[in-house]
N, CA and C atoms as a LAMMPS dump frame, in Angstrom:
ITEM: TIMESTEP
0
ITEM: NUMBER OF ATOMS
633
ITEM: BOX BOUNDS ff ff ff
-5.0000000000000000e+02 5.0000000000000000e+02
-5.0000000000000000e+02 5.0000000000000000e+02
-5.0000000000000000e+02 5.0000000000000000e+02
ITEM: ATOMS id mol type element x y z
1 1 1 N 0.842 -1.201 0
2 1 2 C 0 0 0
3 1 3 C 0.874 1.246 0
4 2 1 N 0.399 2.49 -0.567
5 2 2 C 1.427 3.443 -1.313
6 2 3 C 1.071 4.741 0.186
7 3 1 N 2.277 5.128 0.648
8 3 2 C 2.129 5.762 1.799
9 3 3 C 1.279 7.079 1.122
10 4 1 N 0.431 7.321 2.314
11 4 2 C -0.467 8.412 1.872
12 4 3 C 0.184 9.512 1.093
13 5 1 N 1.383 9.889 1.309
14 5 2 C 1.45 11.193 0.901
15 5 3 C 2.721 10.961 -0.715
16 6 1 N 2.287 9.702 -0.85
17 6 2 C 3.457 9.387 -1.747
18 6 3 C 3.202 10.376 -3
19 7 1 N 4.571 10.546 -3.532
20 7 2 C 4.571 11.211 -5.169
21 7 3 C 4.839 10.864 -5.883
22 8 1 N 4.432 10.713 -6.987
23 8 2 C 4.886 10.041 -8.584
24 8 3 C 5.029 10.552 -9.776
25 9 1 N 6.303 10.774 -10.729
26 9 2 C 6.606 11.813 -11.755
27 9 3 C 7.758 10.908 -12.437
28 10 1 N 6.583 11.226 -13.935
29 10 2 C 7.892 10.246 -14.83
30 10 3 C 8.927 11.336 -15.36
31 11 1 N 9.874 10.643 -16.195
32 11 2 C 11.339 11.68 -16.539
33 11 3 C 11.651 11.012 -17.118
34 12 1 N 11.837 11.959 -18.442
35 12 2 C 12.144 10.894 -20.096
36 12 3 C 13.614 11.359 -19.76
37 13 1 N 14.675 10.597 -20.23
38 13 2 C 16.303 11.008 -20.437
39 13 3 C 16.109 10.356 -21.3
40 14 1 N 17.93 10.978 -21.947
41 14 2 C 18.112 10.276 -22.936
42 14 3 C 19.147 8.559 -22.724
43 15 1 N 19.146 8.523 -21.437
44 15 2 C 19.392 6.854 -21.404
45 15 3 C 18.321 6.102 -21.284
46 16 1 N 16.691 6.756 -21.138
47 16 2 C 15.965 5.783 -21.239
48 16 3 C 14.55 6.818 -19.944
49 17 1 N 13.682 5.92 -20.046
50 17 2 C 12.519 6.2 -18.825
51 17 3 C 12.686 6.235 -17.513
52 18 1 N 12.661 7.253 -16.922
53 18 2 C 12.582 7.232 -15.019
54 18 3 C 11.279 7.617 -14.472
55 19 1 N 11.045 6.807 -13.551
56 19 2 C 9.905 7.362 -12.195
57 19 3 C 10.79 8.076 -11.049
58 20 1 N 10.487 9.139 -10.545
59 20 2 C 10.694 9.434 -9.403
60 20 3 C 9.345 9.309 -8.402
61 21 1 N 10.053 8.61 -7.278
62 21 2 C 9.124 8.28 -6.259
63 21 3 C 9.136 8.634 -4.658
64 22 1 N 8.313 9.384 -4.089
65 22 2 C 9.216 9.654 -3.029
66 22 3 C 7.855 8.769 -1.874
67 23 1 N 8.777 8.758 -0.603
68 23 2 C 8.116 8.199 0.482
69 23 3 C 7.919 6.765 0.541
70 24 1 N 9.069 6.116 -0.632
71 24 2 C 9.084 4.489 -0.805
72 24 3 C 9.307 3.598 0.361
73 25 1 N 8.041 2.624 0.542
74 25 2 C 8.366 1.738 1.565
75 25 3 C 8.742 1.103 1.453
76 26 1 N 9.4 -0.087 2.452
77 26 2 C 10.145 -0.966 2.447
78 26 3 C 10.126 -1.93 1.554
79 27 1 N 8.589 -1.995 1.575
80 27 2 C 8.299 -3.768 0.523
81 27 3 C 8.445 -3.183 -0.829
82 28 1 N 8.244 -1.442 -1.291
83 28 2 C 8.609 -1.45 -2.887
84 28 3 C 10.189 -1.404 -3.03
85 29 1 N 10.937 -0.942 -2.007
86 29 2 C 12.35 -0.809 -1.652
87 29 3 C 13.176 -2.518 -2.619
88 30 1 N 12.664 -3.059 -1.368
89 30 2 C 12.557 -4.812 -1.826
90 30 3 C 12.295 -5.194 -3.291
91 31 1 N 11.244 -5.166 -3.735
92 31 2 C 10.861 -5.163 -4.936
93 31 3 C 11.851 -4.939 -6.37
94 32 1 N 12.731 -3.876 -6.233
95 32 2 C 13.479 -3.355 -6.767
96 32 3 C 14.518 -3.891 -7.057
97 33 1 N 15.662 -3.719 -7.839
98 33 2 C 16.923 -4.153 -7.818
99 33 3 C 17.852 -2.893 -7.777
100 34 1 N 19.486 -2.58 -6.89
101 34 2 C 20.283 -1.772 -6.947
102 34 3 C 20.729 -1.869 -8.097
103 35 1 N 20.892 -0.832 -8.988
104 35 2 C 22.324 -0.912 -9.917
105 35 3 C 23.354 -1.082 -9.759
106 36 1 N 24.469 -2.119 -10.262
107 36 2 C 25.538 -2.413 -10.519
108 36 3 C 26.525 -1.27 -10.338
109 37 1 N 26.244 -0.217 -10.406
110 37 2 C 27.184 1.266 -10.558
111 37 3 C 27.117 1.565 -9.134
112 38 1 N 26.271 1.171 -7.89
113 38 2 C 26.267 1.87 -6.698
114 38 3 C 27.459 0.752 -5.836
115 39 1 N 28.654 0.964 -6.233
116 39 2 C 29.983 0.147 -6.059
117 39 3 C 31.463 0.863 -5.749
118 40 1 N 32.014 0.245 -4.98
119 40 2 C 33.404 1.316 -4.361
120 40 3 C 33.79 1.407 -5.718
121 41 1 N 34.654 2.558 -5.527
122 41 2 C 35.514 2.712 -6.784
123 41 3 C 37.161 3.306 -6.404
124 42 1 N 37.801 2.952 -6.833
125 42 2 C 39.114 3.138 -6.263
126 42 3 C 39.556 4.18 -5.39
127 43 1 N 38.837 5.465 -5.41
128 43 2 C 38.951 6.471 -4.599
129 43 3 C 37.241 7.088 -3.874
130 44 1 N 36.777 6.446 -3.934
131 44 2 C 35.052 6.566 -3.994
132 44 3 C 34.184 5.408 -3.25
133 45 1 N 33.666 5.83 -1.987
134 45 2 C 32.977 4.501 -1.431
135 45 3 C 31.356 4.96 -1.39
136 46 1 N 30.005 4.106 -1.892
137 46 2 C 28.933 5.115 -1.713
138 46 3 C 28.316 4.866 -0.401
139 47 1 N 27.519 5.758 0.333
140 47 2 C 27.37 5.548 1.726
141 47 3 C 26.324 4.24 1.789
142 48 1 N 25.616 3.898 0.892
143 48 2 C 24.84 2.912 1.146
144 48 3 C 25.164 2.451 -0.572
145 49 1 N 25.143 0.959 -0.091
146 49 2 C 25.391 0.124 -1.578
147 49 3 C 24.743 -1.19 -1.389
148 50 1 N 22.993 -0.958 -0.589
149 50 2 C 22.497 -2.449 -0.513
150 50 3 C 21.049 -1.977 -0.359
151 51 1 N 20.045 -2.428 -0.985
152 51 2 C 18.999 -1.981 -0.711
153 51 3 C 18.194 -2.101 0.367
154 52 1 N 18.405 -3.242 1.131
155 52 2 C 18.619 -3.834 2.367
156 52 3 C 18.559 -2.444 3.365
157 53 1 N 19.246 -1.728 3.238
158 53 2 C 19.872 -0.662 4.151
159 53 3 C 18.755 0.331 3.602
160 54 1 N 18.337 0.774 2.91
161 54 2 C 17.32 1.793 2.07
162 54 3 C 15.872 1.548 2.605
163 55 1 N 15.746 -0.078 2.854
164 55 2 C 14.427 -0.799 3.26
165 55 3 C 14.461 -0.694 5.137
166 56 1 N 15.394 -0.452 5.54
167 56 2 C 15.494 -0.277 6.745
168 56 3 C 15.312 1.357 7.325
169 57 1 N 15.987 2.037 6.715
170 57 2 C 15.651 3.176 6.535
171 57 3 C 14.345 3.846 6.655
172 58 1 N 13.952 3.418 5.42
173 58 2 C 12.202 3.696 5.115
174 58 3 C 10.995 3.305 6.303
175 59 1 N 11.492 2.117 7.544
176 59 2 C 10.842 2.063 7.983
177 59 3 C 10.793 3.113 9.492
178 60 1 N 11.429 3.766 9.713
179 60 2 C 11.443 4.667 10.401
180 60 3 C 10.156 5.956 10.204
181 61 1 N 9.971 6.522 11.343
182 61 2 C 8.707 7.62 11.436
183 61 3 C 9.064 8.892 10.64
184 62 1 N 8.253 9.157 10.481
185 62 2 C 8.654 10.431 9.021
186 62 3 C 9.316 10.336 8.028
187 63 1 N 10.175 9.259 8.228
188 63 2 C 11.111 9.14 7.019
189 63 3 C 10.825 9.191 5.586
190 64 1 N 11.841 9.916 4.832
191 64 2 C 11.251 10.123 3.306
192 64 3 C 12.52 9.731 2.633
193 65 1 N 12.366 8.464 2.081
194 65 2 C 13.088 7.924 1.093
195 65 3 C 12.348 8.166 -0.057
196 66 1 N 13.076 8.674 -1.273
197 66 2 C 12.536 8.673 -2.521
198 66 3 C 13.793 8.017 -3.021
199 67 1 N 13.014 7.712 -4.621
200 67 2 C 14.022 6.632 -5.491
201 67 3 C 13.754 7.333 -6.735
202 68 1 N 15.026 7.56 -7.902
203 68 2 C 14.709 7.404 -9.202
204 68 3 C 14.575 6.104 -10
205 69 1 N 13.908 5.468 -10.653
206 69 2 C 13.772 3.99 -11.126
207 69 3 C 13.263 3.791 -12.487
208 70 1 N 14.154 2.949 -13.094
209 70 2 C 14.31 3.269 -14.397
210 70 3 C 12.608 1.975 -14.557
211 71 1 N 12.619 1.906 -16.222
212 71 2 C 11.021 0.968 -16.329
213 71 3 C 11.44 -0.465 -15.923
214 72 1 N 12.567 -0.94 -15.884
215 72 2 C 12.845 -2.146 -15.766
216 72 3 C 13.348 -2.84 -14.34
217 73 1 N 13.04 -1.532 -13.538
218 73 2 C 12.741 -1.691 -11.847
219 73 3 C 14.333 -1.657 -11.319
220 74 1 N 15.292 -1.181 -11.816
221 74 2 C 16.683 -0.911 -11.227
222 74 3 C 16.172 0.806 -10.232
223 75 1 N 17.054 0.932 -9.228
224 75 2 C 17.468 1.866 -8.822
225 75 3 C 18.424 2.158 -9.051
226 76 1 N 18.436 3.736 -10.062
227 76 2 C 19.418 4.527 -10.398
228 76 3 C 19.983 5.791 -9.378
229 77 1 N 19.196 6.188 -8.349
230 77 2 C 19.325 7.237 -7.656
231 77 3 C 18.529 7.302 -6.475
232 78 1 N 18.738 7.825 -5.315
233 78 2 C 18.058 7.592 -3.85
234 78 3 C 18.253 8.99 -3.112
235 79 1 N 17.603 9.102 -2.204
236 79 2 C 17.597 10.022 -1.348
237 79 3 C 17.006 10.216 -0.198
238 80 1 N 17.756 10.148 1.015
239 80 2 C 17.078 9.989 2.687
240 80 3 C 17.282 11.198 2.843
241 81 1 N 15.907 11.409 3.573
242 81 2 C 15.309 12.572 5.174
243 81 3 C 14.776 11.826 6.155
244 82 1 N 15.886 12.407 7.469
245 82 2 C 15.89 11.044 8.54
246 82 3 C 16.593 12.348 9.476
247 83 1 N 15.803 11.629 10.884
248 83 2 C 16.167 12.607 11.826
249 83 3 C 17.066 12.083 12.061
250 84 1 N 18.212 13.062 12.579
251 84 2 C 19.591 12.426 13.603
252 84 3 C 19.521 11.507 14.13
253 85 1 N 21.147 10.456 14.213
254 85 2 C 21.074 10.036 15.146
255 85 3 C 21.246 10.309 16.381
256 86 1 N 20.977 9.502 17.47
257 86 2 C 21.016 9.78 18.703
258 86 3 C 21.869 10.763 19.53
259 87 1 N 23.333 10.114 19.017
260 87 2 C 24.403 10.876 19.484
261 87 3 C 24.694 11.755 18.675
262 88 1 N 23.928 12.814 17.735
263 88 2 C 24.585 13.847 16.82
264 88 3 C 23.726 14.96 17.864
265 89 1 N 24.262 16.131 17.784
266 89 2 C 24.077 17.465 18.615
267 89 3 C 22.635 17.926 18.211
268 90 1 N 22.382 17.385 16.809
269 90 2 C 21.548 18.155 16.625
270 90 3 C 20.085 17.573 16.773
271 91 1 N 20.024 16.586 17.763
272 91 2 C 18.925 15.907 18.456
273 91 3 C 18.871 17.141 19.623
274 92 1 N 19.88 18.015 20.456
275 92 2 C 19.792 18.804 20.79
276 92 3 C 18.693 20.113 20.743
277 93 1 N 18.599 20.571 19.614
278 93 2 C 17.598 21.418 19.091
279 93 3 C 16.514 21.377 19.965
280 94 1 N 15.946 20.12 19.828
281 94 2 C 14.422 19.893 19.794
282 94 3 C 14.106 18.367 19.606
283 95 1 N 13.15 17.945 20.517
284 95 2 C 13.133 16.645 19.745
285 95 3 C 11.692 16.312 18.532
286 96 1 N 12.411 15.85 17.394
287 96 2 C 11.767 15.802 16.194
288 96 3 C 11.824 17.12 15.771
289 97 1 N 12.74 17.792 15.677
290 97 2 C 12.878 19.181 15.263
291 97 3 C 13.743 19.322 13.787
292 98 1 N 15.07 18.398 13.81
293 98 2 C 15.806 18.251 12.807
294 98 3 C 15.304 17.134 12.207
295 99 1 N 15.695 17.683 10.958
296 99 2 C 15.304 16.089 9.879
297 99 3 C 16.419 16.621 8.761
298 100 1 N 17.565 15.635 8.773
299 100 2 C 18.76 15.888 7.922
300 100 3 C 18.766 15.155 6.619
301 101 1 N 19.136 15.908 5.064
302 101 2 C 18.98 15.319 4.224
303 101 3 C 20.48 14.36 4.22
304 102 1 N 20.345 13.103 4.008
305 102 2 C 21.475 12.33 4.625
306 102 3 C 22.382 11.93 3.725
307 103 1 N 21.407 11.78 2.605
308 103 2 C 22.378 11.327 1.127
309 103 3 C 21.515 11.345 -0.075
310 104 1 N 21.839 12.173 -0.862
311 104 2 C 21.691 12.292 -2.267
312 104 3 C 22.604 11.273 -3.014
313 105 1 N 22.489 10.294 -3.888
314 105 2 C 22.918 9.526 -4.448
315 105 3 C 22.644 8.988 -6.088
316 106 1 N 23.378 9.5 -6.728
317 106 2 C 22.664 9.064 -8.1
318 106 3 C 24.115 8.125 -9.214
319 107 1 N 23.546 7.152 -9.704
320 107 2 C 24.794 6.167 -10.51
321 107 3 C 25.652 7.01 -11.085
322 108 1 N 26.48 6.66 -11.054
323 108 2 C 27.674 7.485 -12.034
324 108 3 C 27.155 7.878 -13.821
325 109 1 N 26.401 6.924 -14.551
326 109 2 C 25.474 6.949 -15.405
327 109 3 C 24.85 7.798 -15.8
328 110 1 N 24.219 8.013 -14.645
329 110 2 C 22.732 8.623 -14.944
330 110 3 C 23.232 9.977 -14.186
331 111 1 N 24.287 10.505 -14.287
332 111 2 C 24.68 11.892 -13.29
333 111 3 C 23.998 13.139 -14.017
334 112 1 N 24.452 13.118 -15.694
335 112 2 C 24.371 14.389 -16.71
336 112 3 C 22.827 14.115 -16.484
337 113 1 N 21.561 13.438 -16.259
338 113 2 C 20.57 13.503 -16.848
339 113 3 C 19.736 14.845 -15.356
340 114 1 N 19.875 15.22 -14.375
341 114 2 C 19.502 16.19 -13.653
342 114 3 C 18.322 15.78 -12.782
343 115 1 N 18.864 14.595 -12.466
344 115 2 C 18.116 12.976 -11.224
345 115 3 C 17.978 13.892 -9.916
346 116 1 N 18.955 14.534 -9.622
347 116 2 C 19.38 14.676 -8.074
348 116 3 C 18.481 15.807 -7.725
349 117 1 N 18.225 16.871 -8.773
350 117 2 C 17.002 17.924 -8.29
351 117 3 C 15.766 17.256 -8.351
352 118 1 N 15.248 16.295 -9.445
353 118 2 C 14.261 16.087 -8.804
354 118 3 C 13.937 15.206 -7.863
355 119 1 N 15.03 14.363 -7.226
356 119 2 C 14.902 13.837 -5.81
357 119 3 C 15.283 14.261 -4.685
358 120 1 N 15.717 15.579 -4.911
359 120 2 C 15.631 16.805 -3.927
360 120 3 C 14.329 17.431 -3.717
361 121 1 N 13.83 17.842 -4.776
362 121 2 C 12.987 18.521 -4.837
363 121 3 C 11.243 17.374 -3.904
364 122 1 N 11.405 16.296 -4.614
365 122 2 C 10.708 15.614 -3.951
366 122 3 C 10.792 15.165 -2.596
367 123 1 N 11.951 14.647 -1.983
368 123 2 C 12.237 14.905 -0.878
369 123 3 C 12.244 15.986 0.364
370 124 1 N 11.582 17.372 0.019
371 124 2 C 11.659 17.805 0.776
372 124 3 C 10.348 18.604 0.442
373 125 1 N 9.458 17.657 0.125
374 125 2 C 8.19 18.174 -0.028
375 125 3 C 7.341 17.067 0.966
376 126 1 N 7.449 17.632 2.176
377 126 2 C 7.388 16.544 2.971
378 126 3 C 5.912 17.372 3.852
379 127 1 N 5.081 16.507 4.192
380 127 2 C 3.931 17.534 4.946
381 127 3 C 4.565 17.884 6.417
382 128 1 N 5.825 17.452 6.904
383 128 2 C 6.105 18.009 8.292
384 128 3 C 6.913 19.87 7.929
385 129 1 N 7.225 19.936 6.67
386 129 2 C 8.211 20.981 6.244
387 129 3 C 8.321 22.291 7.407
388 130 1 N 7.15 22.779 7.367
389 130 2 C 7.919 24.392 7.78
390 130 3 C 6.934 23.519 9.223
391 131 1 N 7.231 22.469 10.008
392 131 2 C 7.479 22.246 11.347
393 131 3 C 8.949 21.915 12.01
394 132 1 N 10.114 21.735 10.829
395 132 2 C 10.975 21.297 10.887
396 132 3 C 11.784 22.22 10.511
397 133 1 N 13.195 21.741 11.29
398 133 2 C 14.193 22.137 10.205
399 133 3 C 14.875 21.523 9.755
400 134 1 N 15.194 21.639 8.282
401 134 2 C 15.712 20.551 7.083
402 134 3 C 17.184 20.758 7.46
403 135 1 N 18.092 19.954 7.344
404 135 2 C 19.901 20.576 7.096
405 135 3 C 20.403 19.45 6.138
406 136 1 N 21.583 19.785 5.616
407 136 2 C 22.263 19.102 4.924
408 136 3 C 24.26 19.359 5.852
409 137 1 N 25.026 17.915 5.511
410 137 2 C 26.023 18.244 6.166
411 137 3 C 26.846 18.14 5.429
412 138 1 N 27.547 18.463 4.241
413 138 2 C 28.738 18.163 3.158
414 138 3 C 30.551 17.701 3.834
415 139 1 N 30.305 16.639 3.759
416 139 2 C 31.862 16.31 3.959
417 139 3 C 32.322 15.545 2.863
418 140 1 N 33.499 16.654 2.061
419 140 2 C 33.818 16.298 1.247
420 140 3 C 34.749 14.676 0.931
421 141 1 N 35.177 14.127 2.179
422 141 2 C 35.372 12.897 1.924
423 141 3 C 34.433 12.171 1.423
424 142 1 N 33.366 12.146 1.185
425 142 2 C 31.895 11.373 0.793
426 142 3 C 31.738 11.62 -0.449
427 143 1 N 32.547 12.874 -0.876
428 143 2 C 31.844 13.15 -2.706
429 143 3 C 32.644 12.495 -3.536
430 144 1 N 31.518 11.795 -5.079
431 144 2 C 32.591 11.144 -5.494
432 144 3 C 33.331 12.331 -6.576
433 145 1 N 33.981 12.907 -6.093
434 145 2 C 34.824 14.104 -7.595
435 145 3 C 35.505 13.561 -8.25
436 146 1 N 36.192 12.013 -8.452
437 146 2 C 36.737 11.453 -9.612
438 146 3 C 35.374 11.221 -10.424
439 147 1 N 34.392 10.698 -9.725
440 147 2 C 32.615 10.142 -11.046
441 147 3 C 32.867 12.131 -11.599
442 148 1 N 32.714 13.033 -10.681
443 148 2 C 32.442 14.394 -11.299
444 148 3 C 33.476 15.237 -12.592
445 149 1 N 34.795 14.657 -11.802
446 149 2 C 36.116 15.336 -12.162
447 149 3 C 36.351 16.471 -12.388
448 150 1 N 35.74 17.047 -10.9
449 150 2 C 36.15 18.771 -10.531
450 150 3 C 36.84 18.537 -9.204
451 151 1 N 37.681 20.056 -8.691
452 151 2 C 38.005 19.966 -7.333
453 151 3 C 37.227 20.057 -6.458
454 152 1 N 37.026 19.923 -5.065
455 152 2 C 36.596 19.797 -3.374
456 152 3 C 35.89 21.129 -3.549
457 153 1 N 36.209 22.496 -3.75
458 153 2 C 35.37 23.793 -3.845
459 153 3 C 34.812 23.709 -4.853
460 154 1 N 34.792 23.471 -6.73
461 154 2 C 33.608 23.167 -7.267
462 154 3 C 32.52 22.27 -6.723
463 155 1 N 32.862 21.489 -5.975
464 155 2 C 31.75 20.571 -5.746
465 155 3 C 30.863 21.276 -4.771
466 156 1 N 31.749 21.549 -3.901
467 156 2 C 30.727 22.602 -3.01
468 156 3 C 29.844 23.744 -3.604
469 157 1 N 30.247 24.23 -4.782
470 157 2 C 30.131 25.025 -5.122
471 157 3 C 28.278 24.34 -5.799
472 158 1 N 28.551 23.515 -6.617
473 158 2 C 27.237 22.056 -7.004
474 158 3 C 26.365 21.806 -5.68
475 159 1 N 27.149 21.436 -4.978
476 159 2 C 25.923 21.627 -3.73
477 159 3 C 25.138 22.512 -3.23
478 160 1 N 26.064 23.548 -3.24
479 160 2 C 25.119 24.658 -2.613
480 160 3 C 24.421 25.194 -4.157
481 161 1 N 24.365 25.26 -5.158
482 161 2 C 23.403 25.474 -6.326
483 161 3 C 22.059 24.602 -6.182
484 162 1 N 23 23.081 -5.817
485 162 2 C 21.703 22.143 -5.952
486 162 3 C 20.45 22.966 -4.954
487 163 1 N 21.201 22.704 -3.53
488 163 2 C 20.1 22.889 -1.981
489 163 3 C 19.832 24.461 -2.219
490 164 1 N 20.6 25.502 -2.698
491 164 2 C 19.648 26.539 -2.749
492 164 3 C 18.497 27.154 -3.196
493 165 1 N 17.97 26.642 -4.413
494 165 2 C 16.602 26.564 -4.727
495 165 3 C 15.331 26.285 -3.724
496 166 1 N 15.823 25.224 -2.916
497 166 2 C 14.427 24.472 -2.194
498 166 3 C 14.896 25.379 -0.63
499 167 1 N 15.099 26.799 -0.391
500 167 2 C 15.39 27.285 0.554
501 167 3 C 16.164 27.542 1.566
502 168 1 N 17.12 26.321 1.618
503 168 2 C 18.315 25.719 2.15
504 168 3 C 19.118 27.286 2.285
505 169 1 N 20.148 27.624 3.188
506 169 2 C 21.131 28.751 3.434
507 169 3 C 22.257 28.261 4.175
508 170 1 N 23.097 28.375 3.885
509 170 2 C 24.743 28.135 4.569
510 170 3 C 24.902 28.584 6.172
511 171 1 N 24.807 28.192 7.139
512 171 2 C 25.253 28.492 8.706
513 171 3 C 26.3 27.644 9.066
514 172 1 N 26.943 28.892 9.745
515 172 2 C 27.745 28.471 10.441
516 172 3 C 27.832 27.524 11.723
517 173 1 N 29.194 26.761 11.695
518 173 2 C 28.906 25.918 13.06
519 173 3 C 30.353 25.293 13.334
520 174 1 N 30.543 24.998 14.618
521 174 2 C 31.883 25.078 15.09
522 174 3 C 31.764 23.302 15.323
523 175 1 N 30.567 22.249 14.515
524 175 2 C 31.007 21.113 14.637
525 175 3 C 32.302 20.932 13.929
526 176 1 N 33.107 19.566 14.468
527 176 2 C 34.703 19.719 14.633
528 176 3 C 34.589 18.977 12.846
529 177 1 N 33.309 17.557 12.6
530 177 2 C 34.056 17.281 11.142
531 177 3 C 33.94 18.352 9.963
532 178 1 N 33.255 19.002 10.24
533 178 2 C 32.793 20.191 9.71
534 178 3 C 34.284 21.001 9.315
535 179 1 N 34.524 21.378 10.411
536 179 2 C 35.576 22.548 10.383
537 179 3 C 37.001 21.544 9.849
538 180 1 N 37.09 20.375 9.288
539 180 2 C 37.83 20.037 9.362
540 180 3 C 38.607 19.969 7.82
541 181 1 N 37.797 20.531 7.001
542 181 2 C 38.101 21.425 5.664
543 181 3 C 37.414 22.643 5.462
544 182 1 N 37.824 23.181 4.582
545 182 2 C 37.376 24.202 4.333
546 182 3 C 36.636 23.937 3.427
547 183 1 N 36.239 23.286 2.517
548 183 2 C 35.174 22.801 1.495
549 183 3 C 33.697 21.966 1.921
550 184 1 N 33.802 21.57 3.346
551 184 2 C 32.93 21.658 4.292
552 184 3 C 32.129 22.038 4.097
553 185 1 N 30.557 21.724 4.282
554 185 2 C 29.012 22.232 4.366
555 185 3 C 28.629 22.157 5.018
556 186 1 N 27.658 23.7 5.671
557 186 2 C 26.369 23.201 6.012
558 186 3 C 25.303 23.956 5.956
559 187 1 N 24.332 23.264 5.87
560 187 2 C 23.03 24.344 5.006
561 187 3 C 21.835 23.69 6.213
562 188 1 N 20.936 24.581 5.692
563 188 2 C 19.708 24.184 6.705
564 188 3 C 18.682 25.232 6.025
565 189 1 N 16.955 24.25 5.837
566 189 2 C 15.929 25.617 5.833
567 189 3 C 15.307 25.337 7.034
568 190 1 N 14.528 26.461 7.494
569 190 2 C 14.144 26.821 8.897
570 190 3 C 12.973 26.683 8.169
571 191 1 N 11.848 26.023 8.868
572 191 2 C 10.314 26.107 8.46
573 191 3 C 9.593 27.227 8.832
574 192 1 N 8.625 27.838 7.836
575 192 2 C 7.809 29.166 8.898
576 192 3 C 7.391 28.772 10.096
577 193 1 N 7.396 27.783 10.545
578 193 2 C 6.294 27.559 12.295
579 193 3 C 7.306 27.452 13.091
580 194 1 N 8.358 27.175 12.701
581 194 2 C 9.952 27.281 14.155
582 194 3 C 9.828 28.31 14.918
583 195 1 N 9.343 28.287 15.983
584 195 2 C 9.202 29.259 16.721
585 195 3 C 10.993 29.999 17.08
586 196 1 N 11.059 31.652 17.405
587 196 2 C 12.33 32.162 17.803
588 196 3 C 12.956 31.531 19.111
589 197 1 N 12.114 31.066 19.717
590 197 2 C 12.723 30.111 20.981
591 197 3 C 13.588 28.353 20.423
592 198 1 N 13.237 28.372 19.306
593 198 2 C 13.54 27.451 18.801
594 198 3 C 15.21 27.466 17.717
595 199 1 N 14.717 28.803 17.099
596 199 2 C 15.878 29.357 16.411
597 199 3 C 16.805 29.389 16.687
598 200 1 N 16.411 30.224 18.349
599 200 2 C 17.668 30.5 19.356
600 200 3 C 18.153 29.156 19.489
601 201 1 N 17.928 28.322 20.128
602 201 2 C 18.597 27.011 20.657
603 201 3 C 18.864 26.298 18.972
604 202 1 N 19.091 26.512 17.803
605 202 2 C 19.484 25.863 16.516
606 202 3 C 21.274 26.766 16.879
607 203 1 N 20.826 28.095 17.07
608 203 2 C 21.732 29.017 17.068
609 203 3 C 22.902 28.291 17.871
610 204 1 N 22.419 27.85 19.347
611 204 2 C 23.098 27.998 20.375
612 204 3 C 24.128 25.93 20.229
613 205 1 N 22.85 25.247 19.777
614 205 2 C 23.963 24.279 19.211
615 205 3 C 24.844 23.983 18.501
616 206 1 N 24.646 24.503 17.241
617 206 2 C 25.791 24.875 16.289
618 206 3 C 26.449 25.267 16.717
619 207 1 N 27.359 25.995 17.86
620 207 2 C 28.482 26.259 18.211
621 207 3 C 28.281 25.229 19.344
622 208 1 N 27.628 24.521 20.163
623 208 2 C 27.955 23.765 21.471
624 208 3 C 27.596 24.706 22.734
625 209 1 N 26.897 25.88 22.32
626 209 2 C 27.295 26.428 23.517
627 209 3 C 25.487 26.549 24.387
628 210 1 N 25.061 25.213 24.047
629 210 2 C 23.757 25.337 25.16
630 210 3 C 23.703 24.394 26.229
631 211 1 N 25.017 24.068 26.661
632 211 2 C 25.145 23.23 27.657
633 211 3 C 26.411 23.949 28.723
């Protein structure tokens, strides 16, 4: 059964037919097959490379997994919104306050065809939106820039193009993996209903200093 708020949008490329789907549950997760391309590559590991892990995912509360999927039922591209874990600061905030976009992922393949906005875009069309706040965390050890073949600041530079459309803005924050390049991200949209008592304490964790 198709979660209530699910979305569905086809996308002609020129390698062939895609569905984008967002709010995929476990059993269509299952259903599916990974592509062959979601595989280490000599300088490149992808954060999830089993669908197994995608189906586990999905079963979590609020969670919004969307998939791009070609007609012949491969997954070419994925994308989690998933609250922190336990031990990240930014369970701090609020609880159920953060919901972090965790990984954008699309085959090396299917990169030129412009997969990743619309499983952005679907992904964060979520009915909790302006109760939340969305973030994204860029550590450039995670990007693959040999699949891209630009440097650590173009890519950042791709990220923040991608997430700025859907409201997303760059803040600062004195987490340590963060600061630990300078090509480093982090973005976040604030929903209209975040109350300023709420803001404040987003404010006051990002540096550590509400304890």
């Amino acid at each position: 059964m198709a979660h209530q708020y699910q979305k569905r949008a086809e996308r002609s490329t020129e390698l062939g037919n895609l569905t984008i789907c967002s709010f995929c549950s476990p059993s269509e997760i299952m259903s599916l097959s990974f592509n062959e391309t979601f595989t280490k590559y000599a300088r490149y590991n992808p954060i999830i490379s089993r669908k197994e892990t995608l189906s586990d995912v999905a079963s979590q509360p609020d969670t919004n997994v969307t998939l791009a999927v070609t007609d012949d039922g491969k997954i070419v591209g994925f994308s989690i919104l998933e609250y922190p874990k336990p031990d990240e600061r930014w369970i701090r905030v609020g609880e159920r306050i953060m919901m972090e976009v965790s990984v954008i992922e699309v085959s090396r393949l299917w990169r030129s065809a412009g997969i990743a906005k619309d499983l952005l875009n679907f992904l964060v069309d979520h009915p909790l939106k302006e109760e939340r706040i969305f973030y994204m965390v860029g550590y450039s050890w995670t990007w693959d820039m040999d699949g891209k073949d630009i440097m650590p600041m173009a890519y950042r530079d791709m990220m923040i193009k991608l997430f700025t459309p859907f409201g997303f803005k760059i803040f600062q924050t004195n987490e340590p993996n963060i600061m630990l390049r300078p090509e480093n991200l982090f973005m976040a949209r604030i929903g209209t209903n975040i109350s300023e008592k709420i803001q404040k304490q987003f404010k006051l964790v990002r540096f550590n200093m509400d304890t």
